[in-house]
N, C-alpha and C positions, 0 to 999 in steps of 0.2 A: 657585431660584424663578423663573427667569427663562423659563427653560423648561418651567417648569408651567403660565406662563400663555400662552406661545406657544402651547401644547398643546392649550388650554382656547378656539383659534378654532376654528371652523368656516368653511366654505365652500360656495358654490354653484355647480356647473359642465356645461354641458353644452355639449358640440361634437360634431359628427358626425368620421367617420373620416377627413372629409378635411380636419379641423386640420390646424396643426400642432404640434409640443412648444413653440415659440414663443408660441404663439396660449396653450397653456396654462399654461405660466408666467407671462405678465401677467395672465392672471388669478387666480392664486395671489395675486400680486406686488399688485394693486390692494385683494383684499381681507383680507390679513394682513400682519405685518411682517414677513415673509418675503423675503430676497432670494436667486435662482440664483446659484450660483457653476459654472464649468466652464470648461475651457480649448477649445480650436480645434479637438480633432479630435472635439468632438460634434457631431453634425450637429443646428442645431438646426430646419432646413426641413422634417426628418424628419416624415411625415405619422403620427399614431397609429393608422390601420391598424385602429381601431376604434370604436367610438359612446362614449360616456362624459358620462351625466346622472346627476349627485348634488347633492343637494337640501339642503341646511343638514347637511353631513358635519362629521364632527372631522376636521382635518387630519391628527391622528395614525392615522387608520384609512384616509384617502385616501392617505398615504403609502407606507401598506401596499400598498397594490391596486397604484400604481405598481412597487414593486419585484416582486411578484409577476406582472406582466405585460409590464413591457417589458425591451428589453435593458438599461438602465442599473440603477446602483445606485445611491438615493438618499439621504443621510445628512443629517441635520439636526447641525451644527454654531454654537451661540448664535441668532442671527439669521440663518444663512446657509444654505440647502439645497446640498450639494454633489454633482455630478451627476459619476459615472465608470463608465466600459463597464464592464460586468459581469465581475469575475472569474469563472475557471471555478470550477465549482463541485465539491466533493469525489468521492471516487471511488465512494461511499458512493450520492452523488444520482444518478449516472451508468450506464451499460449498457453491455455491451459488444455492438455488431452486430457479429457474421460472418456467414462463408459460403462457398462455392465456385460460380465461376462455369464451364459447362460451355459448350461448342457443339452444335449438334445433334445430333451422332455422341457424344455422352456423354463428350468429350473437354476438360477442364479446360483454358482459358484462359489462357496466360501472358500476365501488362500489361493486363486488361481495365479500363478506367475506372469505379469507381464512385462517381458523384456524390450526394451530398445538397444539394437544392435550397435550402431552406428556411436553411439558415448557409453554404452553399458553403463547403462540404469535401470529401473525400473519400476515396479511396484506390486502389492498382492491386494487382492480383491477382500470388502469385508462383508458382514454376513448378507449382502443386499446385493453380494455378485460387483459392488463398485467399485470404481479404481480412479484416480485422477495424478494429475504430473503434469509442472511443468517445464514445457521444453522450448528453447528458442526455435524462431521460423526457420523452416527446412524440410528436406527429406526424409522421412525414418521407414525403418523398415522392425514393425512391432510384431512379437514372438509372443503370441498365450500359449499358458501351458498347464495342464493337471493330470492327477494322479488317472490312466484308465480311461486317457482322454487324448484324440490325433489332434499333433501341435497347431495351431493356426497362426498365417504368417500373413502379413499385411503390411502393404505399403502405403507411406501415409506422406500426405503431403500438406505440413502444419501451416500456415497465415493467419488465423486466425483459430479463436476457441474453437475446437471440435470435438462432441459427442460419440460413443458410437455403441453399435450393441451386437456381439461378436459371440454366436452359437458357436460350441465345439461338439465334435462329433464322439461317439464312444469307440474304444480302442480295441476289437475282437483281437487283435494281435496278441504277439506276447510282449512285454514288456522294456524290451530290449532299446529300444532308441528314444521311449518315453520320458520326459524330465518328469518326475513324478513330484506329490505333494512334500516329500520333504527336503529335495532340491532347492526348491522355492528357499529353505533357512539360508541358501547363500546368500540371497538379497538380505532376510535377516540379522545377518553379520552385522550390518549398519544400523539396526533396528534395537534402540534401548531395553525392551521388551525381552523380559529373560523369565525362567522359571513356568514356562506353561506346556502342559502335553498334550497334544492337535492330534484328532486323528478325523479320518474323512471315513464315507460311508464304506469305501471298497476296502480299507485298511481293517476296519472291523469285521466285515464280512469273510475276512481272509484267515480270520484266526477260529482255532478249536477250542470249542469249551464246549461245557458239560451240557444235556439233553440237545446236542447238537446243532442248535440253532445261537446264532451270530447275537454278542450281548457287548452292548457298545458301553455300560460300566465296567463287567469283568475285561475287558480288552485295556481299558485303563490300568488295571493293577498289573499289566506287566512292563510299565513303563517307571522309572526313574522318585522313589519319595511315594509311594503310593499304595498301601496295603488294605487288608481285610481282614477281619476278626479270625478267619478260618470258613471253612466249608458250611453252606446253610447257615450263615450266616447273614444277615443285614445291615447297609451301613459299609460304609469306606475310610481311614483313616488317611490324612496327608499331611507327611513330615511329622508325623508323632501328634498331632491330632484326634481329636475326640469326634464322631458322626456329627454331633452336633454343630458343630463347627464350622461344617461344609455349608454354603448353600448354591442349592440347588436349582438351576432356571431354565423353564421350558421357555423358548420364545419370551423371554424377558419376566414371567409369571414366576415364583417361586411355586416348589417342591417339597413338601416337608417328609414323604418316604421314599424310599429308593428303590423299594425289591416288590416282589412277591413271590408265594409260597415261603415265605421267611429266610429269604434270600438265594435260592435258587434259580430263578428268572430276576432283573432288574427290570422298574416299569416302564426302561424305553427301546420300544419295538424296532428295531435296527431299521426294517423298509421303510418306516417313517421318518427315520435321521437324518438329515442333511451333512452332520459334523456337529461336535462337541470339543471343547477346547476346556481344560481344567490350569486355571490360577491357583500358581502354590505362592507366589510370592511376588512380590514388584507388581500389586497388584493395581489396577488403572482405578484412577478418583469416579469413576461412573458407579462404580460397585461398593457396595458397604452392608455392614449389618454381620457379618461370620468374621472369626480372627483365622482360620485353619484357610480354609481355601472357596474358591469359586468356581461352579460344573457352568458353563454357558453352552446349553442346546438347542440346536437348532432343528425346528421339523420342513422338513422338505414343502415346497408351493405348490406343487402339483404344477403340471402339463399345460400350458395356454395355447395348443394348438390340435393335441390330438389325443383321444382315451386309450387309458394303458391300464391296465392289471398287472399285476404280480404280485405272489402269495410261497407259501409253504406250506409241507405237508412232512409232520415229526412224529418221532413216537407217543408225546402225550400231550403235544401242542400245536395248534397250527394258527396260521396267518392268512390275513390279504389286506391285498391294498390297491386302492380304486383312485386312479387321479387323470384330469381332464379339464379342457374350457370350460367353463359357465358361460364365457361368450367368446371367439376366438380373439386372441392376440388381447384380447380386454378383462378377462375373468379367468381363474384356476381355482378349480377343489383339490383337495387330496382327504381320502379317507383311508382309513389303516385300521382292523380289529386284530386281535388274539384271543384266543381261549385253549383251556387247558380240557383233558378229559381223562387222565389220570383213576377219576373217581368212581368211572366206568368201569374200570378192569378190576377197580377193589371191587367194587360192588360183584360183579362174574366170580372172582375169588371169593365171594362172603365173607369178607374184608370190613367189618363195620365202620371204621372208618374212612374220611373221606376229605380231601384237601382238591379246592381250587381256582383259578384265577379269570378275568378277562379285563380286558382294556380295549378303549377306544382314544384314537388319536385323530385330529382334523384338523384340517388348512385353508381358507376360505381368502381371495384374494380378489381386487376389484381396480382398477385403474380406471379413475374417472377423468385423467385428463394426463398429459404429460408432466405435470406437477404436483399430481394430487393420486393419493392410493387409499384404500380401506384393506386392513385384513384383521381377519379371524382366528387366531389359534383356540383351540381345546381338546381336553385331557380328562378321561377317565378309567378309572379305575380301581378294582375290586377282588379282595380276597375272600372264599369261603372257605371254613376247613369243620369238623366236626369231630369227635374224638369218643367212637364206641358212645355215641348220646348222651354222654353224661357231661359234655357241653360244646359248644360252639361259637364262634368267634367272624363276623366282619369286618373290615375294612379298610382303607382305600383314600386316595386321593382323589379332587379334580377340581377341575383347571379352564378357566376361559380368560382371553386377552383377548381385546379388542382396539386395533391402534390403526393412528391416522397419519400418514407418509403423507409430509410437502416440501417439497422445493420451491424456497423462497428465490433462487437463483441458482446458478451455476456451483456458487460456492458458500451457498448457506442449506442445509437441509434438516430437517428437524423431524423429529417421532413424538408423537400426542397418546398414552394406551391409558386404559383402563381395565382393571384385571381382579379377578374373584378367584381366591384358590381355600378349598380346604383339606384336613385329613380329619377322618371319623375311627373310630376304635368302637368296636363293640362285641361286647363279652357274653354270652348266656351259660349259667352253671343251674345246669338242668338238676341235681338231686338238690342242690339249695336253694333251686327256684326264683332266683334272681338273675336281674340284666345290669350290666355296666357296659353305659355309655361315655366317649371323650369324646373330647373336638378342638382342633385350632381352626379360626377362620380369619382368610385376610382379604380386606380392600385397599386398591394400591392405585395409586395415579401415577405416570412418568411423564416429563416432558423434555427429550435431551436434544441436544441443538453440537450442530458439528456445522464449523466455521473455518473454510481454506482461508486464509488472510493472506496467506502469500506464498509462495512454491517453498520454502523453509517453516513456515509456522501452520499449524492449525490447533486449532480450537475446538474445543467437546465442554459442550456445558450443559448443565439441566438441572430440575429440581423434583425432588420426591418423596409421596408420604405412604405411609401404611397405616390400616386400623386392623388392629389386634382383637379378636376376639377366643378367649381360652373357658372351655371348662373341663377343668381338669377329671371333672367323675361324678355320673348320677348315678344312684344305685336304687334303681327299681324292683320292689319284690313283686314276685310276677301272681303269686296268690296267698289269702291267708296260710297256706300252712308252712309258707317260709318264714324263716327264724332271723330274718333280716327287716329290717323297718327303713322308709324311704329315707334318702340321704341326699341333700344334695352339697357338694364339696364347694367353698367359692368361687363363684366365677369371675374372670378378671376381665381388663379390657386394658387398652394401651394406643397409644399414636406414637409411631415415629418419622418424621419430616427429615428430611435432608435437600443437602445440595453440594454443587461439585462445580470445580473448573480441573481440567486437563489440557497440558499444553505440550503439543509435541514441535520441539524444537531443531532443526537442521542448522547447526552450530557451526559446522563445518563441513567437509567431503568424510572427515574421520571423524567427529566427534557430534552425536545425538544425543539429546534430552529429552526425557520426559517428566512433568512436574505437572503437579497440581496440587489441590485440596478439597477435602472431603468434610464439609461438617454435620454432623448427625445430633439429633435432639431426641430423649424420649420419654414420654408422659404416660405417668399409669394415673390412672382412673376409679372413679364408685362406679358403682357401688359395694361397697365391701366395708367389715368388718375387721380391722387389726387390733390384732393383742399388742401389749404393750407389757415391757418385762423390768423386773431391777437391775439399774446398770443396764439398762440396754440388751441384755446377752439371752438370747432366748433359747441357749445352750451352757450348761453349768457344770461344772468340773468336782467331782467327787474324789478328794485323796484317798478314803477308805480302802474303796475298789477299785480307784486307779481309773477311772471310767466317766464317759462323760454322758449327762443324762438334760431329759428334755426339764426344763425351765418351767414352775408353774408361774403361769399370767399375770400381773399386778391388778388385769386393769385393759378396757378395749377402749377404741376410739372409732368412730360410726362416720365415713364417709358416705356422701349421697350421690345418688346417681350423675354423674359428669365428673367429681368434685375431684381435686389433683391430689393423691394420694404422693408420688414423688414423680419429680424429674430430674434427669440428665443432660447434659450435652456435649462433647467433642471436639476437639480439632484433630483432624486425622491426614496429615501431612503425608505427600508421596514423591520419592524421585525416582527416577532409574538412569542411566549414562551410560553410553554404548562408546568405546573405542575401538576404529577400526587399525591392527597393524597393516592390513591390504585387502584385497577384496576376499582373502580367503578365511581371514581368522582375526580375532578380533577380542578383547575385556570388556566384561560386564558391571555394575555393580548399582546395586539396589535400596531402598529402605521405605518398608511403608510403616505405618501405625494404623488401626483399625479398632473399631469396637464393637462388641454385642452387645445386643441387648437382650435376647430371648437364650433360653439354656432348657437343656432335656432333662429330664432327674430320673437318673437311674443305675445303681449302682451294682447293677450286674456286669460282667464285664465282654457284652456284645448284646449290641442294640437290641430289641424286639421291637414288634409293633405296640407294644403295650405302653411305650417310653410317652411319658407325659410332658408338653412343652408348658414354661411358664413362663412369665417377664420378671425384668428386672423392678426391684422393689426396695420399701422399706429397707430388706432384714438382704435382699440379695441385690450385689452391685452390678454393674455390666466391667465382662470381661473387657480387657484393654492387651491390642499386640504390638507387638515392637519388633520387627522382622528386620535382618540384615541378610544379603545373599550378595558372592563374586562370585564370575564364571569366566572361564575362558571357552571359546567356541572355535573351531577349525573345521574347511575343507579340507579333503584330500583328493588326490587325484583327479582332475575334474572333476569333484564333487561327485567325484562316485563314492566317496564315504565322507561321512559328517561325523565328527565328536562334540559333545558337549558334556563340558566339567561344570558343576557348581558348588559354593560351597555355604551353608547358612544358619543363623543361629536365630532362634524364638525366644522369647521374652514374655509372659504372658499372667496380668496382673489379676488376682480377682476370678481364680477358678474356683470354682464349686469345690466342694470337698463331704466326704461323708463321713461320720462319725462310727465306730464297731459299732456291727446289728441295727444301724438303720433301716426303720420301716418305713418306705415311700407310697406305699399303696394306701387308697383311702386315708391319705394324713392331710388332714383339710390346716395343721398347720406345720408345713414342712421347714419352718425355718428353726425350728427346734431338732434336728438332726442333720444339721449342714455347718460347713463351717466356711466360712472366705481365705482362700489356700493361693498359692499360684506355680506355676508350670514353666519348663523350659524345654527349648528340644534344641540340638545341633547337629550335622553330621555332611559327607558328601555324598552328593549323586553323579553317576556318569553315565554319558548315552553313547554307545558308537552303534554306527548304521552304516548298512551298505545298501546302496539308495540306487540303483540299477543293476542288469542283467538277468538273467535267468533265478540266480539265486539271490534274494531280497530278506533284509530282516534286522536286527536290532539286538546286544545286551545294553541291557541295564544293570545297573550296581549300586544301590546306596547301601551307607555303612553311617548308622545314625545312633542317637541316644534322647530318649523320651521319661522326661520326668516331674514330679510336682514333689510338694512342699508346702505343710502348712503348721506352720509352729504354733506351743502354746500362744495364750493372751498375756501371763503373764508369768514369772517364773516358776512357779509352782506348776504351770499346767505343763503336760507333755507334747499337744497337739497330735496331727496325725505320727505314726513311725517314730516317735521321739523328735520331732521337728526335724528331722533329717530327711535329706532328698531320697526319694524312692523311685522305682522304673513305676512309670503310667500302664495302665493296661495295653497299651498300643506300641510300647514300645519295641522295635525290630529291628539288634542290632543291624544286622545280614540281613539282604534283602537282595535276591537277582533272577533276573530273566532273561530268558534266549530264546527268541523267537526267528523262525526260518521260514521262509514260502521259496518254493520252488516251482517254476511255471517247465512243467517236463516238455508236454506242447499242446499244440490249439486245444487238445479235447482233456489233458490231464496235469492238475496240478496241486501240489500238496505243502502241507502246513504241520509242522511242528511247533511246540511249546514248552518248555522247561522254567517250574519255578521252585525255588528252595529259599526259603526265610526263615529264621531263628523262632521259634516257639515264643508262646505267649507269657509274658509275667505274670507267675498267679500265685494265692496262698497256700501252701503245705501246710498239713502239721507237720510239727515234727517230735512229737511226743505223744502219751495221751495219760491220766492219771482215772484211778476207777474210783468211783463212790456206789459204796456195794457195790453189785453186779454191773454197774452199768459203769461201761469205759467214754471218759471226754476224754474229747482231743484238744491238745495245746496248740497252737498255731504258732508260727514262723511268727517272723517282722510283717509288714506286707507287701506281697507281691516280689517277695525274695525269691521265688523259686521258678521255673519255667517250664511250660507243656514242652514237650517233646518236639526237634524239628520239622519245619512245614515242606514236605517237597510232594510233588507229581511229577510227571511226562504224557503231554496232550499231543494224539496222532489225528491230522484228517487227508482227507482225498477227495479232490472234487472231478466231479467227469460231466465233461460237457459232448454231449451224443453230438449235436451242429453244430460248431465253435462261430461258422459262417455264417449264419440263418443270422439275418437284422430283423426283417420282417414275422407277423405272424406268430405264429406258438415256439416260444425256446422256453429249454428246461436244464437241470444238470441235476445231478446225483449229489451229495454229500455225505462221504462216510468215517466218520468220527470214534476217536477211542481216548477218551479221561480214562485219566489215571493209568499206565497202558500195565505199569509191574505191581497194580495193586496195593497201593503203601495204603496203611492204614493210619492216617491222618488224624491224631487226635480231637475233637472238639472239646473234648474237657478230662479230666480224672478226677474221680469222685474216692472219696478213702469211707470206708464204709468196714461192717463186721461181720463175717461170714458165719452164717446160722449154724450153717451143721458143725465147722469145730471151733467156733467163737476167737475167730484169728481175725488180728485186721488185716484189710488187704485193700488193692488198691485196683479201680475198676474204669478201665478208657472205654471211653462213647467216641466212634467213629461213625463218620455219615457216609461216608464214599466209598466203598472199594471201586477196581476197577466198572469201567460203564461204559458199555457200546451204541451208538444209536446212530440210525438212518435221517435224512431227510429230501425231500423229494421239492426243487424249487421250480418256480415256473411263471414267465411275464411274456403278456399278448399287447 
């Protein structure tokens, strides 16, 4: 009864929009028995935002109109009205927006920001340019946004599911009012997804490095956990990490080399990029197979509307790239070559020697209906070099994927690829007249499936396998009067199948999940021949001399061609957990586990092309990781600067290890100089950015420790170092970079680069004893001692003659200076005896001094 007479007031109220909810509850409150109830986080200064005159109303119908118009929801409990934010409202009341965002070239967006004004939301686009959300029925007013790109502002008026597909225009401006691509990490904030470094095409294009042309791997290593052996170098280390470690993915295809000319060029052509996104940690259950990290590249679709060029022209390399319809609005190519010509000027110098490279990239794309797609990716490439004729060396990757895009609905879409990737290695030593060739080759099926189940859940699921085919080294003598006899080393084979679920979770307004699981399986194969040894150990410990030595055979065992020589398999669990304190800043924290199965053997200490991949086996386990990472993340200033902290430690069971004076070359049985060790790394990385105006740019800072560990067997034995932890070859304490672009104006803008990183762990002697005339050197512990520190300063300038010109022939200038005060950068020191007065001394190989070069760009 009590409430039928409460029911039974009316009231009179009239305020303009610039009440506030205050101003209207005393007057509830004055002319009924009505009292508010609500706790601290309604706002109640909050102005109502619109006019509101009613004349002797029932309360029970003013009621009404309140919950149907504002954000709160209002409940009549006895005498008490009780005021709470609005739950969301069922899926029923709800819509789903998509879409795909393009750039002018008809080319889908990866990271584009899209904002809803009206409840600030949003979402970023993935590598397919798509976006979906959703939003109750209403009016919005949605904001896309990317780096070098004018904002697009749309008004939208939701009732039902809507699609859309939203070209953005490119930005001749300067960058001043642009939300650029790393803005977009404010929606992030909310995003469990931590530990990865995004960078977009214009990001890399923006930065100086050496032979002057734009290198979208070297642009990596000035970001946060991410180093390189040193100069002319190949291979990337991440988070204290081994090359091997990484894998590599063009268009969903693995990569097994990174560089060419032995790491002076990496083999991906910047105008063929679309963006690259590198997993150091909190790594997503779709990916598997490396414990260090994940490169995921993407190459550009090419133009579905109209033919474009553009290329370069460098001191020893040039470029083009050719993309267009194959049939308008239905079909895109993109083609992109390089080559190098370097070999030309030695040859004019009478220069016997001769080093060079080229690559081809391609993008074939087909829409056969609005559900259904075909595309193409492929990848080649090739190194030549020769050395005064007395030998010569090939080889190279390549790469074709072939995958089938459907949309089963709105909210189910799934990718079908099939893909063939290999690397070849081949050697000729001309005065001893033989050839060594390697190879890894793979065939791969994917089938991944991405499931909206509801505007808080979606689903990523799929399954996939790989076949292995390795041989590690034929050694062809090329005529009788070589002192070599044919050889051919084992050849292996292997399958690995996997599968995944991924779940990303919207927990709350503040709190997201990501979870899944990853499980990996993997079989090696005949046909092959395994030794078999006593006790197992086909590594044997000698106390005389302290020294461990290969194991003679007991005894083989004859597998046949298919027959399961061993297998493995996995659970490799994954979370990450995003807390947001507000829209600006926010706690991360992560943990995946992962496993290898494939390992490089080489125990130089920076990669070559010469590094031989093998599977896990018998005598060699699959590495196993155990990754832990927290971060905090903060906006500043409208998101005119962003920081990100993290901090993480590795775990990593089952590393390879080498034995003093192992020989990995031509050892058809390499399990006799290996031992099963394991690795840990820890440290923090910091990123701050200033993310608009005139001046744009980024430090980065980690400060890490990288190390392995492989004790005797049993007490007698000493193992690696005396079973004590030692620094890995990768390990950097110091690590930082400072990267600056300056947009001066329309026609001139410039880019710096500072990096300085601690020296590499390496062996010294530190003694030497003579036996007669001849002096040996004693060696250190290993890896006690450290190459000298790594620093440069990279200057560039770009000059655009018509900042204005859309149409037609544009070009710009680029003029670049590596290394600008000439340090001379160690690559290694060699301790060696001086002939003329028999003193030892010590001798550094640098590859760099300073280096000047032009380039000349240009798109029709």
């Amino acid at each position: 009864m009590l409430s039928l007479n409460i029911f039974s007031q009316n009231i009179t109220v009239s305020l303009d929009q610039s009440a506030t909810l205050k101003q209207l509850f005393t007057e509830i409150e004055n002319q009924t028995d009505y009292k508010f109830a609500y706790n601290n986080s309604i706002n109640v200064d909050q102005k109502l935002s619109e006019k509101m005159d009613y004349n002797d109303a029932e309360i029970e119908s003013f009621i009404s109109i309140l919950n149907k118009n504002s954000p709160f929801q209002f409940s009549v409990i006895g005498n008490s009205i009780t005021i709470k934010k609005r739950e969301l409202q069922s899926q029923q009341e709800r819509h789903k927006l998509s879409g795909v965002i393009l750039d002018d070239l008809g080319q889908p967006l990866l990271g584009a920001n899209i904002y809803i004004q009206e409840i600030s939301t949003g979402a970023v686009t993935d590598e397919n340019g798509y976006f979906s959300m959703w939003l109750p029925e209403g009016n919005y007013t949605l904001i896309a946004s990317y780096l070098g790109f004018e904002n697009q502002t749309l008004n939208i008026t939701l009732k039902s599911n809507k699609n859309l597909n939203i070209s953005m225009l490119a930005n001749n401006q300067t960058l001043d009012e642009v939300v650029i691509t790393q803005n977009t990490k404010a929606l992030n904030i909310k995003k469990p997804q931590m530990s990865v470094n995004s960078l977009s095409a214009e990001e890399i294009k923006g930065m100086p490095v050496v032979m002057g042309e734009a290198d979208p791997l070297k642009s990596l290593l000035t970001l946060p956990g991410v180093t390189s052996s040193g100069e002319a170098s190949s291979g990337f280390n991440v988070r204290g990490g081994a090359a091997d470690q990484n894998l590599i993915l063009l268009d969903g295809a693995p990569i097994y080399s990174d560089s060419h000319l032995f790491g002076f060029f990496s083999v991906f052509n910047a105008d063929a990029i679309s963006s690259l996104d590198l997993y150091k940690g909190g790594i997503p259950s779709r990916f598997g197979g490396r414990v260090s990290s994940i490169l995921d590249v993407h190459q550009k679709t090419g133009n579905y509307e109209d033919l474009h060029i553009n290329g370069g022209i460098g001191l020893i390399s040039s470029r083009l790239t050719v993309e267009g319809p194959i049939k308008k609005e239905k079909g895109s190519f993109m083609v992109a070559g390089r080559t190098s010509y370097a070999h030309l000027f030695l040859k004019l110098a009478d220069n016997e020697n001769s080093a060079k490279f080229y690559d081809l990239n391609t993008r074939l794309n087909y829409k056969l209906n609005e559900n259904n797609s075909l595309h193409f990716s492929g990848y080649l490439g090739n190194d030549i070099f020769d050395i005064s004729d007395s030998f010569s060396s090939t080889y190279g990757n390549t790469m074709g994927n072939l995958s089938w895009k459907h949309r089963f609905s709105n909210n189910i879409n799934t990718n079908l690829s099939l893909f063939y990737s290999d690397y070849t290695f081949n050697l000729n030593i001309n005065e001893q007249n033989f050839n060594w060739d390697s190879t890894i080759k793979s065939y791969g099926l994917k089938y991944n499936w991405n499931h909206f189940i509801s505007e808080n859940i979606q689903l990523n699921y799929g399954v996939a396998a790989n076949y292995y085919g390795f041989n590690p080294g034929t050694l062809n003598p090329e005529n009788e009067d070589s002192q070599f006899n044919f050889q051919q080393l084992d050849k292996k084979y292997a399958l690995e199948p996997s599968a995944y679920l991924d779940v990303e979770h919207k927990i709350t307004e503040k709190l997201n999940l990501r979870y899944g699981l990853h499980y990996s399986m993997f079989y090696r194969f005949g046909k092959q021949e395994i030794n078999t040894y006593a006790n197992d150990n086909p590594v044997i410990y000698n106390p005389t001399y302290n020294i461990y030595e290969e194991a003679i055979p007991t005894g083989s065992i004859t597998y046949d061609k298919g027959e399961k020589i061993a297998n493995f398999n996995n659970l490799e669990p994954r979370i990450a957990l995003s807390y947001a304190l507000n829209d600006d800043q926010s706690f991360k924290v992560s943990y995946n586990r992962m496993a290898q199965y494939l390992h490089i053997l080489s125990n130089t200490q920076s990669p070559t092309p010469m590094n031989i991949w093998t599977p896990s086996g018998p005598f060699i386990k699959p590495q196993l990781l155990d990754q832990y990472a927290v971060g905090y993340f903060r906006n500043f200033n409208n998101k005119k600067y962003s920081l990100e902290t993290e901090f993480f430690y590795k775990d990593i069971k089952n590393r390879v290890d080498y034995v003093e004076g192992a020989d990995l070359l031509a050892n058809n049985n390499i399990e006799r100089v290996i031992l099963n060790g394991k690795a840990r790394a820890y440290g923090m990385e910091l990123l701050l950015r200033k993310n608009t105006g005139k001046l744009t740019g980024w430090i980065a800072y980690t400060l890490s420790r990288a190390e392995q560990k492989t004790v005797g067997r049993s007490p007698e034995e000493p193992g690696i170092a005396n079973g004590n932890w030692y620094l890995s070859p990768y390990d950097k304490l110091h690590d930082i970079s400072i990267i600056a672009n300056y947009d001066y104006n329309k026609k001139w803008s410039f880019n710096a680069n500072f990096s300085l990183q601690s020296g590499q762990p390496v062996t010294y002697p530190n003694g030497y004893y003579e036996l007669g005339e001849i002096h040996i050197p004693n060696y250190s512990s290993r890896n006690e001692n450290r190459l000298p520190a790594y620093h440069h300063l990279d200057l560039a300038a770009t000059y655009t003659p018509k900042p204005n010109k859309n149409k037609g022939w544009q070009s710009s200038w680029v003029f670049s200076i590596y290394n600008v005060y000439n340090r001379q950068n160690a690559a290694s020191i060699r301790f060696t005896t001086n002939e003329d007065n028999g003193l030892n001394e010590a001798r550094r190989l640098s590859i760099f001094g300073i280096l000047p070069s032009i380039s000349y760009n240009f798109k029709f």
